[in-house]
PDB file of the backbone (N, CA, C, O) and the ligand in Angstrom, with CONECT records:
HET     ZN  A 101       1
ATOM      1  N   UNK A   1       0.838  -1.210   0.000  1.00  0.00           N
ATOM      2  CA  UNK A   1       0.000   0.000   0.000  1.00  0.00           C
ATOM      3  C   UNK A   1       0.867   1.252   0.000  1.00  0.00           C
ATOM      4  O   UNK A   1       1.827   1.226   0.770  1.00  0.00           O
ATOM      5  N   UNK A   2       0.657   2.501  -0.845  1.00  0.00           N
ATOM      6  CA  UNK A   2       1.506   3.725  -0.584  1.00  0.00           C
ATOM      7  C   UNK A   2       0.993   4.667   0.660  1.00  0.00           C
ATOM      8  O   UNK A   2      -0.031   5.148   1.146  1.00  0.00           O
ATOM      9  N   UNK A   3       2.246   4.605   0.817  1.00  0.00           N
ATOM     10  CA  UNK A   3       2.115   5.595   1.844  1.00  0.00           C
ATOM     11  C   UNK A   3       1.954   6.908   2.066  1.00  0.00           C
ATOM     12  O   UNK A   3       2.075   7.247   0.889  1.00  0.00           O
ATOM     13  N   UNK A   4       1.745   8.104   2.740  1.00  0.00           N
ATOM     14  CA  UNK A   4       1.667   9.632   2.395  1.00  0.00           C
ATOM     15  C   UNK A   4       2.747  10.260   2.297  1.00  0.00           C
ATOM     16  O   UNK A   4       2.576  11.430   1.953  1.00  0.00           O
ATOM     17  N   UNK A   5       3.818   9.954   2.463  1.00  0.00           N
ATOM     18  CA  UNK A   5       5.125  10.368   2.357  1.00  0.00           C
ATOM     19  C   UNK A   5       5.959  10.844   1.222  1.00  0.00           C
ATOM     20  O   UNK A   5       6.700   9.931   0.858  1.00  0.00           O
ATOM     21  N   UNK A   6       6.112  11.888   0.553  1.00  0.00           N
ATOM     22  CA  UNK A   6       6.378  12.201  -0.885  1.00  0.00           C
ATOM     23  C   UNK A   6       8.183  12.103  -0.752  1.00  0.00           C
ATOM     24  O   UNK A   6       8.657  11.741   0.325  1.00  0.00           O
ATOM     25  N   UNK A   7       9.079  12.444  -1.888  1.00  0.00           N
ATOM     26  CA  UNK A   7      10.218  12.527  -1.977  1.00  0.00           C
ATOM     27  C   UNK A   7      10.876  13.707  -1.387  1.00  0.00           C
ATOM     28  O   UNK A   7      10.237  14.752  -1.512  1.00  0.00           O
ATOM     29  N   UNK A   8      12.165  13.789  -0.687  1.00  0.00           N
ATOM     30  CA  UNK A   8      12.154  15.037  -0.503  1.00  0.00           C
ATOM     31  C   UNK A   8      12.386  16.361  -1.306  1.00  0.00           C
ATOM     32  O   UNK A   8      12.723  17.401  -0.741  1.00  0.00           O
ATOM     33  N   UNK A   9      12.236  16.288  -2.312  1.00  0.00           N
ATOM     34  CA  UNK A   9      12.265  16.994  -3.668  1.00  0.00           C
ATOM     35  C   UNK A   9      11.090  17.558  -3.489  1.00  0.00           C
ATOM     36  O   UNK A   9      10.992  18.668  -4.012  1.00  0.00           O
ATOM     37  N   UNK A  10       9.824  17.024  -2.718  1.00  0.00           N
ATOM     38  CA  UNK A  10       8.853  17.746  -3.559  1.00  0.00           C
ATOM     39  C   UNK A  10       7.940  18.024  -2.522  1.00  0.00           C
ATOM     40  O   UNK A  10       6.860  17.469  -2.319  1.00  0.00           O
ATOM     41  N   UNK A  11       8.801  19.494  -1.494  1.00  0.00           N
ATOM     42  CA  UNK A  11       8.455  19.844  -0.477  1.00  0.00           C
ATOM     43  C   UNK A  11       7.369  20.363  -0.495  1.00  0.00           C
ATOM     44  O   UNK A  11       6.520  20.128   0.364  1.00  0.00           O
ATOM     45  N   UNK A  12       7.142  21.403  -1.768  1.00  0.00           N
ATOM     46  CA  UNK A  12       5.903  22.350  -1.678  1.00  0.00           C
ATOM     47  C   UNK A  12       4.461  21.691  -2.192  1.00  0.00           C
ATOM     48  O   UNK A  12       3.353  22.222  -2.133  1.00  0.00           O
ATOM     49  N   UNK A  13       4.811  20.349  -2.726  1.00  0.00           N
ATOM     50  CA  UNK A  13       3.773  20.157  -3.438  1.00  0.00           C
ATOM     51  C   UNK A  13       3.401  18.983  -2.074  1.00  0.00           C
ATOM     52  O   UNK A  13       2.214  18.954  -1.750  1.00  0.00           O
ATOM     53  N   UNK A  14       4.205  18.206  -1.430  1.00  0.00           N
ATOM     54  CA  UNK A  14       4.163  17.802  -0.337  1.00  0.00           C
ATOM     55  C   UNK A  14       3.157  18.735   0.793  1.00  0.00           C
ATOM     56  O   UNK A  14       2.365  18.034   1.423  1.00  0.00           O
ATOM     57  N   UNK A  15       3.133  19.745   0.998  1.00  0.00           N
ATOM     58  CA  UNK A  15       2.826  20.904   1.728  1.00  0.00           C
ATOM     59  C   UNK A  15       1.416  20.897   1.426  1.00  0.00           C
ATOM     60  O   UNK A  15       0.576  20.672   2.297  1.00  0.00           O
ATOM     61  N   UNK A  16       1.062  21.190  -0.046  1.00  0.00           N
ATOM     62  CA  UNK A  16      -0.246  20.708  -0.273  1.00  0.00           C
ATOM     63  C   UNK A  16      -0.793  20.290   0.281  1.00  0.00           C
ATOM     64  O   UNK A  16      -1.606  20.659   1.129  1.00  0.00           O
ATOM     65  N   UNK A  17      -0.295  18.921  -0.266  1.00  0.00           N
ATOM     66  CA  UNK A  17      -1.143  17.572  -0.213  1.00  0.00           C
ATOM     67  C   UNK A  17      -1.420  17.070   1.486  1.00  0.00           C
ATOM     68  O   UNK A  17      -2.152  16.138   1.818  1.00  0.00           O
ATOM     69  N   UNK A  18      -0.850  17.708   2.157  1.00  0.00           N
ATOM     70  CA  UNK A  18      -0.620  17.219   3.543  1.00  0.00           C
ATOM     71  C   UNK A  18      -1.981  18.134   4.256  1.00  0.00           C
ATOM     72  O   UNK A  18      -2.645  17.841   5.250  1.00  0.00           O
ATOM     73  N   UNK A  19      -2.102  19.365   3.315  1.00  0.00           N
ATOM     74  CA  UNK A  19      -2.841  19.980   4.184  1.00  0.00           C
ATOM     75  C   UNK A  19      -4.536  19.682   3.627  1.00  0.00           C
ATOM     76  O   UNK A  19      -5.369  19.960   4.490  1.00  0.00           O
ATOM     77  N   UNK A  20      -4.986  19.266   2.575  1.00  0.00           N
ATOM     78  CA  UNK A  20      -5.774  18.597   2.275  1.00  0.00           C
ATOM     79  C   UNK A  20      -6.040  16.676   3.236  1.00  0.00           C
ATOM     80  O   UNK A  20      -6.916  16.061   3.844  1.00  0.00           O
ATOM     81  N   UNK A  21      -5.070  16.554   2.922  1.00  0.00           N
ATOM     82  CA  UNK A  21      -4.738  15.033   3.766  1.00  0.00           C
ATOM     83  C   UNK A  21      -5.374  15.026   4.694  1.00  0.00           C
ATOM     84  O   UNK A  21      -6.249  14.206   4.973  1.00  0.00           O
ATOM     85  N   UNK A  22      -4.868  16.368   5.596  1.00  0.00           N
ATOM     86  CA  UNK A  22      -4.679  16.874   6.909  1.00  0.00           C
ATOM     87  C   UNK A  22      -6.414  16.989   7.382  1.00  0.00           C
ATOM     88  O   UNK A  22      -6.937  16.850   8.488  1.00  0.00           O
ATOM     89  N   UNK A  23      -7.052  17.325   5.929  1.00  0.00           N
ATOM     90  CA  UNK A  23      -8.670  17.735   6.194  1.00  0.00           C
ATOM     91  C   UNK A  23      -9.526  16.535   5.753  1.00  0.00           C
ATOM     92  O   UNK A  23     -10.450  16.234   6.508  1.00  0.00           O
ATOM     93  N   UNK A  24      -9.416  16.091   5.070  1.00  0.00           N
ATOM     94  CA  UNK A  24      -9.826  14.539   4.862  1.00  0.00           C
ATOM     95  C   UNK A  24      -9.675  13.643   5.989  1.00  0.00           C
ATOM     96  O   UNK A  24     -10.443  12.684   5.919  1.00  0.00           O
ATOM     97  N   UNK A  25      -8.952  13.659   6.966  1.00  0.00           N
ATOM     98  CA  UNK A  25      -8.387  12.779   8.072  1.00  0.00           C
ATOM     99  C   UNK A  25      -9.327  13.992   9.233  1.00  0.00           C
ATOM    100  O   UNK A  25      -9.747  13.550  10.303  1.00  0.00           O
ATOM    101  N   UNK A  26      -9.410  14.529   9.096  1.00  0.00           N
ATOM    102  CA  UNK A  26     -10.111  15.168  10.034  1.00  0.00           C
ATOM    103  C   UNK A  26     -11.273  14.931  10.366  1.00  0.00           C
ATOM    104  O   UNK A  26     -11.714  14.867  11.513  1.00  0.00           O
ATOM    105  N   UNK A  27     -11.948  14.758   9.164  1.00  0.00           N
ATOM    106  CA  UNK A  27     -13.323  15.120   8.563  1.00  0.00           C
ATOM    107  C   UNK A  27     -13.709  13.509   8.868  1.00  0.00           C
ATOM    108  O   UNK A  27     -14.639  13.262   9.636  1.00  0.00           O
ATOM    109  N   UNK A  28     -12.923  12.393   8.208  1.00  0.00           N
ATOM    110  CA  UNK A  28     -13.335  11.409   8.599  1.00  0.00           C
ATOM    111  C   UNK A  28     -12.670  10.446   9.615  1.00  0.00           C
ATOM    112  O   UNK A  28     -12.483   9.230   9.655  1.00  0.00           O
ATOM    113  N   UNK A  29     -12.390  11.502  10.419  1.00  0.00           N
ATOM    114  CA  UNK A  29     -11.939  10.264  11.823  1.00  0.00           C
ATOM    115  C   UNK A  29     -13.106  10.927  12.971  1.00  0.00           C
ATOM    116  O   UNK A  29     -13.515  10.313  13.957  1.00  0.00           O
ATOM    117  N   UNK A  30     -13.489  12.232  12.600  1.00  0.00           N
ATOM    118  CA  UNK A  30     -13.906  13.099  13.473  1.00  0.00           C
ATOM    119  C   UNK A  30     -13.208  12.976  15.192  1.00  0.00           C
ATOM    120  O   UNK A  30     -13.519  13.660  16.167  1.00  0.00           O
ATOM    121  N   UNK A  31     -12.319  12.001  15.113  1.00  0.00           N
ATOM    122  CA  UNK A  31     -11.933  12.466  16.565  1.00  0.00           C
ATOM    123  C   UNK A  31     -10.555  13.522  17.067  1.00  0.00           C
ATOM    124  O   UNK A  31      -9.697  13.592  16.188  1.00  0.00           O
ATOM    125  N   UNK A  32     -10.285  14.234  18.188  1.00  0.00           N
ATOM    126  CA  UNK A  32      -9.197  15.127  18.553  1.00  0.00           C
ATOM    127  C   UNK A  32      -7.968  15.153  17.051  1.00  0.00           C
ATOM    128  O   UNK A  32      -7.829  14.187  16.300  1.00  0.00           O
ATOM    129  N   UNK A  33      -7.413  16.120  16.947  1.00  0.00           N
ATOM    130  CA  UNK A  33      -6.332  16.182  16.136  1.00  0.00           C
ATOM    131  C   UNK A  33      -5.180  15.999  16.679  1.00  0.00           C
ATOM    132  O   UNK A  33      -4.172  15.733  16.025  1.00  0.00           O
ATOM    133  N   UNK A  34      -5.211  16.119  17.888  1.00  0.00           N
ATOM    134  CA  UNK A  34      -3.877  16.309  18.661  1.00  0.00           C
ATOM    135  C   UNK A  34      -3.703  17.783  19.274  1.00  0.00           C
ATOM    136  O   UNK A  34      -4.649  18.571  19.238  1.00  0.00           O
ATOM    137  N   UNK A  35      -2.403  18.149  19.868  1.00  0.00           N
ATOM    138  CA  UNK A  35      -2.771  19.421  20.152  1.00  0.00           C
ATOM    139  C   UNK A  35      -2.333  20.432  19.593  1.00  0.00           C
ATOM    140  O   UNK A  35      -1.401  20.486  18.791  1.00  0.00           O
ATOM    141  N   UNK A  36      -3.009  21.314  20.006  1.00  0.00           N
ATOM    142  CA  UNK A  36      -2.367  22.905  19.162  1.00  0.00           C
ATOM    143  C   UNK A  36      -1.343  23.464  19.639  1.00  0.00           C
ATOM    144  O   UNK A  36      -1.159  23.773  20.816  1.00  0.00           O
ATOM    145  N   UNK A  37      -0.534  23.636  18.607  1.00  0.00           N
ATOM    146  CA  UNK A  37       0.817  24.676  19.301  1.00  0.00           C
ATOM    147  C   UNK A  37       0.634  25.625  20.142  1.00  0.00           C
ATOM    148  O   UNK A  37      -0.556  25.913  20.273  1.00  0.00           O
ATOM    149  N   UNK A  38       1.467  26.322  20.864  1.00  0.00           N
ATOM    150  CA  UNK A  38       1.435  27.548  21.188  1.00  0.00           C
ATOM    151  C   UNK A  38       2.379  28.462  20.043  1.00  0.00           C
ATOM    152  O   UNK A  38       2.191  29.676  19.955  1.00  0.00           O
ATOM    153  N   UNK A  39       2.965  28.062  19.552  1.00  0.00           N
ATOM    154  CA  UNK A  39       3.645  28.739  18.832  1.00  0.00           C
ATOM    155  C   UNK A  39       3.828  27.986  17.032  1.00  0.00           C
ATOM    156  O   UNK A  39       4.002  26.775  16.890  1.00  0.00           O
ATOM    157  N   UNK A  40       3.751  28.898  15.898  1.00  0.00           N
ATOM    158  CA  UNK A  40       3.737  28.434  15.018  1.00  0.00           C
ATOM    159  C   UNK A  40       4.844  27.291  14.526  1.00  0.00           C
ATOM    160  O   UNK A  40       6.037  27.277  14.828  1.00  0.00           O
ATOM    161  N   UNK A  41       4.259  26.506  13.836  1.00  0.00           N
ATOM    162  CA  UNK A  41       5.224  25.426  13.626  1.00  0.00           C
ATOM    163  C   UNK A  41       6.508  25.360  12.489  1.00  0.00           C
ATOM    164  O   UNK A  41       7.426  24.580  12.237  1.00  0.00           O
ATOM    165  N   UNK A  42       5.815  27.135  11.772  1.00  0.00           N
ATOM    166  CA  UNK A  42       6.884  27.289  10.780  1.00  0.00           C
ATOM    167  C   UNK A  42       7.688  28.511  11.030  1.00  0.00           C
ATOM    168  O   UNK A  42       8.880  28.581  10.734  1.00  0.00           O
ATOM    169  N   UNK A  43       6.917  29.612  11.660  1.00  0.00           N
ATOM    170  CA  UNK A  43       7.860  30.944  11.734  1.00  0.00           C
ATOM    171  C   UNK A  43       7.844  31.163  13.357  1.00  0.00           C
ATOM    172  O   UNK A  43       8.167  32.218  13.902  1.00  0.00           O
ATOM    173  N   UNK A  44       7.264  29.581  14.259  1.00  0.00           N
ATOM    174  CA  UNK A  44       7.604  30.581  15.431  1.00  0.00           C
ATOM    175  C   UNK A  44       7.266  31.822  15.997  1.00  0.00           C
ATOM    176  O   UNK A  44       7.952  32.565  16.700  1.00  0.00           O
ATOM    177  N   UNK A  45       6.184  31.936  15.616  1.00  0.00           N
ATOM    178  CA  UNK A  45       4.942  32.897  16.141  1.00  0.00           C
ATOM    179  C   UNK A  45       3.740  32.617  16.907  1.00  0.00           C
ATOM    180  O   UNK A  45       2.705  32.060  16.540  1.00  0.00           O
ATOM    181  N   UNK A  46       4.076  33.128  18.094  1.00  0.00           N
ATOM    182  CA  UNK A  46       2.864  32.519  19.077  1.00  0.00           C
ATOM    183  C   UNK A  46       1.508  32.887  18.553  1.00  0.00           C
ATOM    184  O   UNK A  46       1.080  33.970  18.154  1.00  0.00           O
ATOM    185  N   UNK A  47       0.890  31.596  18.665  1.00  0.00           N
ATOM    186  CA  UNK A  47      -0.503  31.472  17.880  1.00  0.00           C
ATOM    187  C   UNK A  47      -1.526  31.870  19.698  1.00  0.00           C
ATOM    188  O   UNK A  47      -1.559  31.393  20.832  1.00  0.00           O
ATOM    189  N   UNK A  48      -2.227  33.080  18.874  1.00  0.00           N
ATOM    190  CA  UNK A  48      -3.230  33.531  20.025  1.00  0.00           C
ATOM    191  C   UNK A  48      -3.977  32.673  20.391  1.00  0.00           C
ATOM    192  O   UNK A  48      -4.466  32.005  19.480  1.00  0.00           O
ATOM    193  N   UNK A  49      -4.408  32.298  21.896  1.00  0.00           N
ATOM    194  CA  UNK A  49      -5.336  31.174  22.335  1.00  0.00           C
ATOM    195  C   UNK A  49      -6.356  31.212  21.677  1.00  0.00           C
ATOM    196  O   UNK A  49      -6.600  30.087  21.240  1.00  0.00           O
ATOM    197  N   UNK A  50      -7.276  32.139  21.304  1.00  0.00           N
ATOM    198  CA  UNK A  50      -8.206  32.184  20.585  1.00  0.00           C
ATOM    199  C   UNK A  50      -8.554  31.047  19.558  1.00  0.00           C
ATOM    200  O   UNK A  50      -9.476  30.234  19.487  1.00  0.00           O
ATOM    201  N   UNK A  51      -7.144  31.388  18.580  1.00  0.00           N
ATOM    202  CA  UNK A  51      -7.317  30.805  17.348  1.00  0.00           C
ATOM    203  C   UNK A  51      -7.068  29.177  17.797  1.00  0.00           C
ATOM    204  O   UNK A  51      -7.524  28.246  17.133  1.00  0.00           O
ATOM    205  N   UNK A  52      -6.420  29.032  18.801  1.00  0.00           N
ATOM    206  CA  UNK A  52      -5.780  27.604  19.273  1.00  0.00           C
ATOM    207  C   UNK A  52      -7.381  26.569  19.637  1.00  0.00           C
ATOM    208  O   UNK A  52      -7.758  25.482  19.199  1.00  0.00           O
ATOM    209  N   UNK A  53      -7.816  27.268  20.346  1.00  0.00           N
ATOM    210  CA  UNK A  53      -9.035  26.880  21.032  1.00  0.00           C
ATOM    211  C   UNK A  53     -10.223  26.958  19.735  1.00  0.00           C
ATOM    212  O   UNK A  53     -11.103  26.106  19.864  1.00  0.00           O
ATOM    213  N   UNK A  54     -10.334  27.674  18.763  1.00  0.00           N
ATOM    214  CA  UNK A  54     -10.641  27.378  17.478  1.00  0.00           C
ATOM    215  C   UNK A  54     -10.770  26.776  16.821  1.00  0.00           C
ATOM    216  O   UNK A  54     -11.816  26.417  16.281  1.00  0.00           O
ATOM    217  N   UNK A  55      -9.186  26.312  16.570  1.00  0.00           N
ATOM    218  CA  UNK A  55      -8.573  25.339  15.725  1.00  0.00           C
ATOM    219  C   UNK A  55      -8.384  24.134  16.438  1.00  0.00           C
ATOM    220  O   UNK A  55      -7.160  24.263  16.455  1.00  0.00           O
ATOM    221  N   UNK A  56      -8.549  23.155  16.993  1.00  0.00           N
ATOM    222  CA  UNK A  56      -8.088  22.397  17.496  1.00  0.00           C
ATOM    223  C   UNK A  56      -7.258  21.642  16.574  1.00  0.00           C
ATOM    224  O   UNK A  56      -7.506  21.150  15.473  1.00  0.00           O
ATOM    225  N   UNK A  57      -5.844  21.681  17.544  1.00  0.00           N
ATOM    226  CA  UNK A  57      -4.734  20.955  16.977  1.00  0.00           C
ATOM    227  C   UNK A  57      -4.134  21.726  15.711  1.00  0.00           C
ATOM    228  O   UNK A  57      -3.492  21.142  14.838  1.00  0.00           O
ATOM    229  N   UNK A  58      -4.415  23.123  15.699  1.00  0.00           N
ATOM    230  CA  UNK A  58      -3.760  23.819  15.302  1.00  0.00           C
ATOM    231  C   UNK A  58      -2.264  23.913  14.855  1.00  0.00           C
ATOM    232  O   UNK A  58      -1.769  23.902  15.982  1.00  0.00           O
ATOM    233  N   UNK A  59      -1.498  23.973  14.250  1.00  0.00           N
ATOM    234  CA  UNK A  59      -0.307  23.949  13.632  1.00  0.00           C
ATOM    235  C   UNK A  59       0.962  25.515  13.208  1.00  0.00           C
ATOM    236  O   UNK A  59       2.162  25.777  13.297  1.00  0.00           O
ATOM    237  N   UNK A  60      -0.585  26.282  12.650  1.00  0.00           N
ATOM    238  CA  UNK A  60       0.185  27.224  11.903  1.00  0.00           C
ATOM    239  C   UNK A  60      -0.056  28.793  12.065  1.00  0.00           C
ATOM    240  O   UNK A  60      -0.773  29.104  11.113  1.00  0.00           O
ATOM    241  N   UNK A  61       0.133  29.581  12.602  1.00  0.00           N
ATOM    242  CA  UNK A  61      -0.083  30.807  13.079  1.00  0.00           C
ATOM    243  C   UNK A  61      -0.901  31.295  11.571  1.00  0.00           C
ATOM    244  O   UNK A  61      -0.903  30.677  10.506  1.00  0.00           O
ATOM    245  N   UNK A  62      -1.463  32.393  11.841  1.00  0.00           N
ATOM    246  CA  UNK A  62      -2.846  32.945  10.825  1.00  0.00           C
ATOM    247  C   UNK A  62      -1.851  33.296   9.603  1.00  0.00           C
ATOM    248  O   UNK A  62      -2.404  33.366   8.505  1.00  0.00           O
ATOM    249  N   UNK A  63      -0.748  33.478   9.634  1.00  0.00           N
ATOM    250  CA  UNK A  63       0.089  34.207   8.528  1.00  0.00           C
ATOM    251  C   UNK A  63       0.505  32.820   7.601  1.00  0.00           C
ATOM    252  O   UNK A  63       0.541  32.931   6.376  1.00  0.00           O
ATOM    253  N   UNK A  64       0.710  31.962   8.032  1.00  0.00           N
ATOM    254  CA  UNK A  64       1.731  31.193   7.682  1.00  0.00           C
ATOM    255  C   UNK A  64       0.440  30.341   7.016  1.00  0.00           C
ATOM    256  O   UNK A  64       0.498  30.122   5.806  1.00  0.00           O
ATOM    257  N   UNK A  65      -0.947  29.763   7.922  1.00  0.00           N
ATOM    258  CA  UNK A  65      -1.935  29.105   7.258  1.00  0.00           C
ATOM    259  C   UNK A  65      -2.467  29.800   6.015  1.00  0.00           C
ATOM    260  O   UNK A  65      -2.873  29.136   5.060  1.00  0.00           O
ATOM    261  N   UNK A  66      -2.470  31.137   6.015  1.00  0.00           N
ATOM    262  CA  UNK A  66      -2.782  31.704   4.675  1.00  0.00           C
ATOM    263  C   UNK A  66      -2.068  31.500   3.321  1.00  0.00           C
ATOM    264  O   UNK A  66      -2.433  31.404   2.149  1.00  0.00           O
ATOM    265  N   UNK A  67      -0.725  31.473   4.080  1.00  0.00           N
ATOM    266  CA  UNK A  67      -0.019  31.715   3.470  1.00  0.00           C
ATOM    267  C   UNK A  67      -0.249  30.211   2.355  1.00  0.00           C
ATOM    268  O   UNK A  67      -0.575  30.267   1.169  1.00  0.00           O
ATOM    269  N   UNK A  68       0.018  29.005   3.121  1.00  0.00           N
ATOM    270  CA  UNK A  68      -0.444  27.646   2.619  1.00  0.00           C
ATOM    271  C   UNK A  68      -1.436  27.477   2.014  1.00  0.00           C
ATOM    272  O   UNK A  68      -1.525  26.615   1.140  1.00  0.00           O
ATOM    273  N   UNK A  69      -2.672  28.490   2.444  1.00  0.00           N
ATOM    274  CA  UNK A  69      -4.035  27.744   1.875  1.00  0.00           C
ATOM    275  C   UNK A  69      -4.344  28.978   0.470  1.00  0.00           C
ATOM    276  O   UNK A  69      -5.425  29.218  -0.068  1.00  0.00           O
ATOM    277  N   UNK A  70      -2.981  29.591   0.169  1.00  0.00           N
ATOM    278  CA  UNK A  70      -3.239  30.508  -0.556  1.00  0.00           C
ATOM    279  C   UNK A  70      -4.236  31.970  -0.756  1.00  0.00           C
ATOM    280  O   UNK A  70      -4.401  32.702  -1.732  1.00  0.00           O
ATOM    281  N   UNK A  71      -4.757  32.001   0.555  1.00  0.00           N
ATOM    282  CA  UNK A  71      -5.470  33.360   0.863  1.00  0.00           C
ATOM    283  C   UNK A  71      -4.928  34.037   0.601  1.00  0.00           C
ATOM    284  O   UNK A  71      -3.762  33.648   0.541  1.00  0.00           O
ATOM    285  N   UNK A  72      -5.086  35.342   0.269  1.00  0.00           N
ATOM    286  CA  UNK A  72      -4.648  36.946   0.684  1.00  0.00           C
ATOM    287  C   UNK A  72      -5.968  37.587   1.057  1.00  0.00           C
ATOM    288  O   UNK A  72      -7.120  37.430   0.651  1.00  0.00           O
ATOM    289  N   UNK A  73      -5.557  38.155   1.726  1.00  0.00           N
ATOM    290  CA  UNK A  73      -6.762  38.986   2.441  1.00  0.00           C
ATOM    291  C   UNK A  73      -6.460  39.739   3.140  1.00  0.00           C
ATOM    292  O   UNK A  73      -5.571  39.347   3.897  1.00  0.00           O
ATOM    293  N   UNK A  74      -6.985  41.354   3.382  1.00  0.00           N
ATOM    294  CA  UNK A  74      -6.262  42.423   3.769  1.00  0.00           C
ATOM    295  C   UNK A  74      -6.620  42.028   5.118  1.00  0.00           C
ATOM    296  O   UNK A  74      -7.631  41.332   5.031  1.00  0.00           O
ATOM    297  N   UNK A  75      -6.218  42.165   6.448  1.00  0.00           N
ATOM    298  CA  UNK A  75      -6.092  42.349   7.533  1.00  0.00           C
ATOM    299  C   UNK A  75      -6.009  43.521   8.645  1.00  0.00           C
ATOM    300  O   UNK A  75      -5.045  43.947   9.281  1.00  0.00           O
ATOM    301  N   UNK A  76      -7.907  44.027   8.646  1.00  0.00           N
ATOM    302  CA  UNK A  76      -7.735  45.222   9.415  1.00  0.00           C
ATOM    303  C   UNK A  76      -6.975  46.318   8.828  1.00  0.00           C
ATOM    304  O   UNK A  76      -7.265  47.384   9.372  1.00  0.00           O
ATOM    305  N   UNK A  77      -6.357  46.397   8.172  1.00  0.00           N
ATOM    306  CA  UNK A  77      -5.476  47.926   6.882  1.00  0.00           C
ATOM    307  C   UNK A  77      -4.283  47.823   7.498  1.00  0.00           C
ATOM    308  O   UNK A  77      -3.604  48.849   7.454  1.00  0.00           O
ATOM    309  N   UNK A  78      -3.629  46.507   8.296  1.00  0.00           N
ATOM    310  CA  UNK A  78      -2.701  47.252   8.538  1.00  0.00           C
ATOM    311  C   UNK A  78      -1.729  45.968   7.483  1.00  0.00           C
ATOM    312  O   UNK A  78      -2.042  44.871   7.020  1.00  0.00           O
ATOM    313  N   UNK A  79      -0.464  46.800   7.441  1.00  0.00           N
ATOM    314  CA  UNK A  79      -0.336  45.832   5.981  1.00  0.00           C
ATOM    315  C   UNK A  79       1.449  45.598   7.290  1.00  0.00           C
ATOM    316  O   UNK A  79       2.207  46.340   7.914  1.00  0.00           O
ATOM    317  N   UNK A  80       1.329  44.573   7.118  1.00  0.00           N
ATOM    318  CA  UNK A  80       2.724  44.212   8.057  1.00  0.00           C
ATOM    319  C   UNK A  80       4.136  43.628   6.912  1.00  0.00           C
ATOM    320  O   UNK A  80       5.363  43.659   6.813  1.00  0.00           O
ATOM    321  N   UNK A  81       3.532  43.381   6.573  1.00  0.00           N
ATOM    322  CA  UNK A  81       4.519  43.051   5.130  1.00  0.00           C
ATOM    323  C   UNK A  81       5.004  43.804   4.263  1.00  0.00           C
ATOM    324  O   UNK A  81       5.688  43.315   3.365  1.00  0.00           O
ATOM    325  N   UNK A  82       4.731  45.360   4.336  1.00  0.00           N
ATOM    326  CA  UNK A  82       5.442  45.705   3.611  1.00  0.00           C
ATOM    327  C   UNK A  82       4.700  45.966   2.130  1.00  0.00           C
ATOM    328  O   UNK A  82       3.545  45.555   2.011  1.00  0.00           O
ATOM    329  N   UNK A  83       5.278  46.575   1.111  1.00  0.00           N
ATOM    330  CA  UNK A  83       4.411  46.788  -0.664  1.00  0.00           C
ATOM    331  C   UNK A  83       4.130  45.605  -1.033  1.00  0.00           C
ATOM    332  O   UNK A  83       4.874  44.783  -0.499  1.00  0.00           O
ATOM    333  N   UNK A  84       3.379  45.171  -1.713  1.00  0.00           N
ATOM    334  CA  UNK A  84       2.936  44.309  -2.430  1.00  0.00           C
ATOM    335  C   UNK A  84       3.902  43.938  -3.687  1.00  0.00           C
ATOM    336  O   UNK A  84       4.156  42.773  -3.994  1.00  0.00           O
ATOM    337  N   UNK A  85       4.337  44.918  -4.277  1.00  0.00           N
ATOM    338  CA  UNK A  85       5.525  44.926  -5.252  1.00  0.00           C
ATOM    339  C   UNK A  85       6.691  44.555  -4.772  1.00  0.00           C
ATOM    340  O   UNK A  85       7.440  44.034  -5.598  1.00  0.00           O
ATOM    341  N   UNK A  86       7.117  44.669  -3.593  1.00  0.00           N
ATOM    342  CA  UNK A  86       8.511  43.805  -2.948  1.00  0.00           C
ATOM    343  C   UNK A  86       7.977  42.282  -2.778  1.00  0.00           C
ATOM    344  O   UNK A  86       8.786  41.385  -2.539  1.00  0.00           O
ATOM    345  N   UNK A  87       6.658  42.030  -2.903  1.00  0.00           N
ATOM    346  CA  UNK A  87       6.459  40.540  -2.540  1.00  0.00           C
ATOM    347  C   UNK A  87       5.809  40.095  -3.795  1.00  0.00           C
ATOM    348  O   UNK A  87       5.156  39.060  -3.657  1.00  0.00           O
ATOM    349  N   UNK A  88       5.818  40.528  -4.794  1.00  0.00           N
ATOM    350  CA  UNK A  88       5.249  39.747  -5.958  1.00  0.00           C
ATOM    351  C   UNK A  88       6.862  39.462  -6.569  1.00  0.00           C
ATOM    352  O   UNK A  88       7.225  38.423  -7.118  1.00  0.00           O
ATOM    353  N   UNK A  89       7.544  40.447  -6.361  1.00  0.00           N
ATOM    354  CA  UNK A  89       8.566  40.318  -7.444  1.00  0.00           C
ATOM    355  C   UNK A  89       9.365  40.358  -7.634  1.00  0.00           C
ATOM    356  O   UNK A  89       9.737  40.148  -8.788  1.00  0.00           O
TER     357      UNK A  89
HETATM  358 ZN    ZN A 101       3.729  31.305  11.252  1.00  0.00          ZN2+
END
């Protein structure tokens, strides 16, 4: 049987698939995920209880899950990142 484990070549597309995986396994185990960080699992940004208690078994601070699930979305006007033109290009 294959397993979920991709090559390590194929981190981003890995990244994907894990986070779909990630919702499929959710959806049909319906039980606990495990637990939620306190702090993001990629940039190390403490994830507000809020969102923790939210999310159960949470992983990824609000920046970093967007960032994965391909959102953009303005945030309150305040733009923390910087021009849009330093990050497209
Ligand atoms: Zn993060």
């Amino acid at each position: 049987m294959a397993g979920g484990w991709a090559k390590d070549g194929a981190v981003s597309e890995q990244i994907e698939a894990s986070i779909s995986d990630e919702l499929a396994r959710m959806k049909s185990r319906r039980a606990p995920v495990g637990e939620s960080l306190t702090h993001c699992a990629d940039c190390d940004e403490e994830i507000p209880e809020a969102r923790r208690v939210a999310i159960p078994g949470v992983k990824l601070c609000i920046d970093c899950q967007q960032e994965r699930d391909g959102v953009q979305r303005q945030r309150g006007g305040i733009n923390r990142r910087g021009s849009k033109d330093s990050q497209l290009k």
